[in-house]
N, C-alpha and C positions, 0 to 999 in steps of 0.2 A: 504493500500500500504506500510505505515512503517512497518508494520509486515513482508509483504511478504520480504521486502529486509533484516531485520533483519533473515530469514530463508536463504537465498542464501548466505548473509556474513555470519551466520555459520556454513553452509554445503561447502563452498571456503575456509574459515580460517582454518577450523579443518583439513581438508584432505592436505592442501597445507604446514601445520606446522607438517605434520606426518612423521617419518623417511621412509615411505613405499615411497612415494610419492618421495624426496631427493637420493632413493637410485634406485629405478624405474625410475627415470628423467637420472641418470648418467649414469645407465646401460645398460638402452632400447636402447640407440644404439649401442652398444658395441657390445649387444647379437644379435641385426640385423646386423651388419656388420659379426660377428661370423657365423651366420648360411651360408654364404652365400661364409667365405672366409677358415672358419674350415677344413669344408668338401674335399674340393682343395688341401689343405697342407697336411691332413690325409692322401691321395691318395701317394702324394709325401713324406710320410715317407719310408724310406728300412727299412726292418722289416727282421733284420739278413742278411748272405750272398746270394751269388748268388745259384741258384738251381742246382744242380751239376746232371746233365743227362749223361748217356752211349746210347748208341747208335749201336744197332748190323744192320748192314745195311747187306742183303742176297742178292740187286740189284747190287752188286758193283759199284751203280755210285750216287748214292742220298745221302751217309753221305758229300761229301762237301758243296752240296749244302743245306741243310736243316741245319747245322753248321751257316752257311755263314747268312740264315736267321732269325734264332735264336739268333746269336751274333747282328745282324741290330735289332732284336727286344729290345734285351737288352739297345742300345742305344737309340733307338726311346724313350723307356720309361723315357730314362733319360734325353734325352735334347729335348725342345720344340721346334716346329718349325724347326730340322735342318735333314737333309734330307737324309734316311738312306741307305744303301748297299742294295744293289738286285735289282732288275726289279721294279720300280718306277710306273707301271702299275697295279700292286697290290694294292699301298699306295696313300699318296696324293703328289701327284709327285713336287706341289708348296709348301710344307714343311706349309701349313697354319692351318691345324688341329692342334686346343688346346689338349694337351697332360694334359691338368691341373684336369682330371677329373680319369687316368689311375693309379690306382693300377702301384706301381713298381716295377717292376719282372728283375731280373739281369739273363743269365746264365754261365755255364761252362760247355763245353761239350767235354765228351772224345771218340773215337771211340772205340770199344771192335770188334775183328777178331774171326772168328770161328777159323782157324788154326786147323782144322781137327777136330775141337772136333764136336760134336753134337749141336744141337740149344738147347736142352735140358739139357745138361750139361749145356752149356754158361748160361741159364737161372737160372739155380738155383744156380749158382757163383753169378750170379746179385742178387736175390732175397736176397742171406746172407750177400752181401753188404749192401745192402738198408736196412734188417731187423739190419746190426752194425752201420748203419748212416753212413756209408764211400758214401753213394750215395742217393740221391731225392729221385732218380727214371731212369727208363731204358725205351729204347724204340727198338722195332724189326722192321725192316721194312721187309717183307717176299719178295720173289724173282718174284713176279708177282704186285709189290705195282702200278707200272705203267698201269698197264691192271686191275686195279680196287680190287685188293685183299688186303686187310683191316690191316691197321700198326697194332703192340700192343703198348699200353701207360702202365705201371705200375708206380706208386706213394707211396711211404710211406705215404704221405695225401692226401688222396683222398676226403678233402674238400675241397682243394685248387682249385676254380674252374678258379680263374687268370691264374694260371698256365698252365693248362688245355688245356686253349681258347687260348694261347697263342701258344703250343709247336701245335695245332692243324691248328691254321692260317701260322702259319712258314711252316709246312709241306702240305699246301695244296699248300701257293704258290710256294714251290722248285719243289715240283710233276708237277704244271701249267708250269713251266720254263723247266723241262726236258722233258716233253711231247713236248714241242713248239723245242726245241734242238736237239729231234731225231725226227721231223718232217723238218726240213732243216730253220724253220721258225726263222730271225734274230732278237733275243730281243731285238736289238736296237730302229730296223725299227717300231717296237709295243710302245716299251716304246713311243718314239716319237711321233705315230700316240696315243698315249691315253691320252695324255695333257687334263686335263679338263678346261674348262672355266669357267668363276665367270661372274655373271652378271652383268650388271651397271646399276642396279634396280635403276627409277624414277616413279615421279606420270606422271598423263596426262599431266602435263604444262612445263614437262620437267626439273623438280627440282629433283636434286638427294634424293631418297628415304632415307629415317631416319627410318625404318623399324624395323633394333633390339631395337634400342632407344627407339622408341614408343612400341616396346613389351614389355622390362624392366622398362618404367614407368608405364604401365598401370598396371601389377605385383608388383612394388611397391605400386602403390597408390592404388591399391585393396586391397594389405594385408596390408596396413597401415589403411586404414578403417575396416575393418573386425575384425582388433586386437585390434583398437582403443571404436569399438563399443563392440567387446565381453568383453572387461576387466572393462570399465566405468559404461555400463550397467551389472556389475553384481554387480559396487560399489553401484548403484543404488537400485538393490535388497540388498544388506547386509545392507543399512540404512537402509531401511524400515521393513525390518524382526529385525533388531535389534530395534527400537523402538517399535514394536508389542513386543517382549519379554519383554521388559524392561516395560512396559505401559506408554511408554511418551508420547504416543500418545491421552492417556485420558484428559493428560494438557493440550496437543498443539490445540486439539481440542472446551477445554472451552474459548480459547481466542481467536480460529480463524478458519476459513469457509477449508473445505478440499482442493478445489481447489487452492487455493493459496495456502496452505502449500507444497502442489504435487509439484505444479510446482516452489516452492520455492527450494525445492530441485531435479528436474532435472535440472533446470537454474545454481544452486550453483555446480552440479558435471559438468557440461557441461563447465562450466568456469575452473573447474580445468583439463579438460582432454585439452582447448582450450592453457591455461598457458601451460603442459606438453607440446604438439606437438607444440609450437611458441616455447619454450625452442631446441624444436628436428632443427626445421626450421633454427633457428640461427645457431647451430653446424654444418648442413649441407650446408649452403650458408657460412658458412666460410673454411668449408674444402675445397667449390670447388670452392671458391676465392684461395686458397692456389695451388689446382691442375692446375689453371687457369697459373700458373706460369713456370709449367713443361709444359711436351712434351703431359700431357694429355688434350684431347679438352670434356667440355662437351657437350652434345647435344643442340640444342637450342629447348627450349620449350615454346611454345604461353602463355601470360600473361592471357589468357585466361582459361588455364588449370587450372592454381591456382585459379581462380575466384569459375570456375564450381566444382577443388574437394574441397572447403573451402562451397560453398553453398549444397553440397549434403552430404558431412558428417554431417554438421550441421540437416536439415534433418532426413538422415538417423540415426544420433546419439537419436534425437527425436523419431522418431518412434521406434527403439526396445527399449529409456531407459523408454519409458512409458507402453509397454509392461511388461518390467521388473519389474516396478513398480505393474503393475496389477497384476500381477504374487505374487509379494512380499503381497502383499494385502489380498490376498486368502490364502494361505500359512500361518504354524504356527512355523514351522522351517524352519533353513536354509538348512538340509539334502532334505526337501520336496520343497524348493524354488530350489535346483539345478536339481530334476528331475523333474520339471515344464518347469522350463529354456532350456532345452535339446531341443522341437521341434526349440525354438527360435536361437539354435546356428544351428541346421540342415539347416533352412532356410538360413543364412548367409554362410555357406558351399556351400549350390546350386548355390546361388548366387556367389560366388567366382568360384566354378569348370564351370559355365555356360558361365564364362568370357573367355576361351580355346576356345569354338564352335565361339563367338562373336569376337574375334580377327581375327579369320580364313573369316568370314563373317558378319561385320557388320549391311549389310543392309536386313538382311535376315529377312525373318517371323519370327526366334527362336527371333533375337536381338533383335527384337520391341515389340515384346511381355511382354518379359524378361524385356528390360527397361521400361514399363509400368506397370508392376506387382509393387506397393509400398514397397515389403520388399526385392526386388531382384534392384530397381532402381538405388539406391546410389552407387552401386560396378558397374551394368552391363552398364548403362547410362554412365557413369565417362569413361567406354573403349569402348565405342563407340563414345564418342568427341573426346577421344585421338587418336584412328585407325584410322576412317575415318566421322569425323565431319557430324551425322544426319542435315536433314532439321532444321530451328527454330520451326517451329510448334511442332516438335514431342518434343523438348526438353521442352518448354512450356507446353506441356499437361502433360509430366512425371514430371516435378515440381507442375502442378496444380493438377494432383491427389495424390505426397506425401502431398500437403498441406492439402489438403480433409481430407486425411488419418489421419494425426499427431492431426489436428482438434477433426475428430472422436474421435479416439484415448482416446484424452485427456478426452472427454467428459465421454465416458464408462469408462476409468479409475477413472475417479473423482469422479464417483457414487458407483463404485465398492470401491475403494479408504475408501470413507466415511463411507461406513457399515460394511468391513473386517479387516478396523483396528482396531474394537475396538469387534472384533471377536475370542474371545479365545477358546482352548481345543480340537478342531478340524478343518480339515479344510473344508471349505465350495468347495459345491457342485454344480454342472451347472446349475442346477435346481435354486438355490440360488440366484449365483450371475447374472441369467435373472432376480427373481422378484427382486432383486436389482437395478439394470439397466432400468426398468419398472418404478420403484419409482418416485414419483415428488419430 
């Protein structure tokens, strides 16, 4: 037993005194908060001026109005939440769509008159515009646009597909409004008659629904296990492929039995991934002590949650880092331990994309399943307390067969373990590592 702890304090002490660990504890959230609020901002950068469009209108009645929708787009982009120019039956007429996710597209639009000339002259005056940069792009609208005969759009960039989807929705709705216009039909009367309503989603017992809250935890606390489990368990595999190189495993083995040195060092990396995420926990219950001060509320979340994803990472951390380990075992490099490693991150992927279908439906045959499957349990199990709390039984038996499992686990790893590390020059074979496994 002193030996084993001597293995767990050197595989805690080394990796928690390493600068990887110091610089991955300060940045791990920084980069999760980045991915999450980057993207947002990126959206809301202007990237140059507004897109300068002409407009030869051959209806004489649709350049004000396609203008008028255009310019409303232009501001929709820019200001969130407030509530833009036009028929409000097209948009969200309670100004409550997050704009935080839209590409920013400004424009200026000028009209261009035929005045006797040809559509065809007028066109190629646009075209040497656009081709000197005096213009975007140009648009035609032909004398039948109303009765279904098809605008033209040209673009100097025609990869621009923001752009695109934008002068294209502007002009579908101005088309919708003069169609209703020369039908006698009053936009007001519609605006008003197309108010939508918002739900006032509850459970059965008549408590207001927490709904996006428990979607956006269960998405955190999925990818925080999944990233916690692929990053640890491949520290897991780099110790042990590095002692196979190194042959310190020749030593480690004349003083002591393989199982306990195994699990001396999943126990030693399990404590340093436990230190990193209690370091994350702090920073995040002080932030939202902090936000707790402002206008923002956070959700409340069952003391219980913490219990179940604190017991199923542990767990699940277990079962792929012995995996890992097995893997590391068999293996003689680390280029052959990361395509060994490959079906083990696939798995953890299914697991993670499996959590969409179980969100949607908890109680389904997919979700019971899925939570009872050992290497899908710790993601899929964890969003099915959070969504919609299974029976106890079923959470009991998906705990008692990860237990089985890590058990197993350990045992086939520890046989495998003992004869692959001290296995050089190739790597061993299926065939192998069964009569290994067979071994008394």
């Amino acid at each position: 037993m002193k030996k084993f702890f001597a293995v767990v304090k050197r595989e805690y002490i080394q990796r928690v005194r390493s600068r990887f660990f110091v610089v991955a504890t300060i940045l791990g959230p920084i980069l999760m908060s980045a991915f999450g609020i980057v993207p947002g901002l990126m959206f809301r950068i202007k990237s140059g001026g507004p897109t300068h469009l002409a407009i030869v209108d051959q209806t004489g009645k649709m350049y004000e109005r396609l203008e008028k929708e255009l310019m409303s787009e232009s501001r929709s982009g820019e200001t969130s939440g407030e509530k833009s120019e036009g028929p409000s039956y097209n948009r969200d007429p309670t100004g409550r769509t997050s704009q935080s996710g839209r590409v920013q597209t400004s424009f200026a639009v000028e009209e261009v008159r035929l005045n006797g000339r040809s559509l065809d002259e007028v066109r190629k005056e646009l075209v040497a515009r656009v081709a000197s940069k005096n213009l975007d792009g140009f648009i035609v609208l032909p004398p039948n646009l109303l009765n279904g005969e098809q605008p033209e759009f040209r673009a100097r960039n025609t990869a621009d597909l923001f752009t695109k989807s934008r002068v294209e929705n502007s002009m579908n709705r101005a088309i919708r409004s003069q169609r209703m216009f020369d039908q006698g039909i009053d936009e007001k009367q519609i605006e008003r008659m197309s108010i939508p309503v918002r739900l006032d989603a509850k459970d059965a017992g008549g408590t207001s629904s927490k709904g996006e809250a428990s979607f956006y935890l269960v998405f955190g606390l999925g990818l925080l296990i999944y990233m916690s489990i692929l990053l640890y368990g491949q520290f897991v595999l780099a110790a042990v492929i590095e002692e196979k190189e190194t042959r310190i495993a020749e030593i480690l083995f004349s003083s002591m039995r393989a199982f306990p040195l195994m699990m001396g060092k999943l126990i030693g990396v399990s404590l340093v991934a436990l230190t990193q995420l209690g370091i994350w926990a702090a920073a995040f219950l002080s932030f939202s002590a902090w936000l707790a001060g402002s206008s923002f509320t956070m959700p409340p979340i069952p003391p219980s949650v913490f219990f179940y994803f604190l017991l199923y990472f542990l767990i699940g951390y277990f079962t792929y880092a012995t995996v890992y380990a097995l893997v590391g075992s068999m293996v003689t490099t680390t280029q052959e331990g990361g395509q060994f490693a490959l079906p083990i991150v696939l798995l953890l992927v299914m697991a993670f994309y499996l959590s969409f279908n179980i969100i949607r439906s908890p109680n389904s045959p997919l979700a019971f399943w899925a939570s009872m499957f050992p290497f899908f349990a710790p993601i899929t199990m964890l969003v099915r307390i959070v969504t919609e709390k299974p029976p106890l039984w079923q959470i009991l038996l998906s705990l008692g067969i990860e237990i089985v499992t890590v058990i197993g686990l350990m045992w086939i790893a520890a046989r495998i373990y003992r004869v692959g590390m001290l296995m050089y020059g190739k790597r061993a074979t299926i065939p192998e590592v069964l009569r290994w496994i067979r071994q008394a």
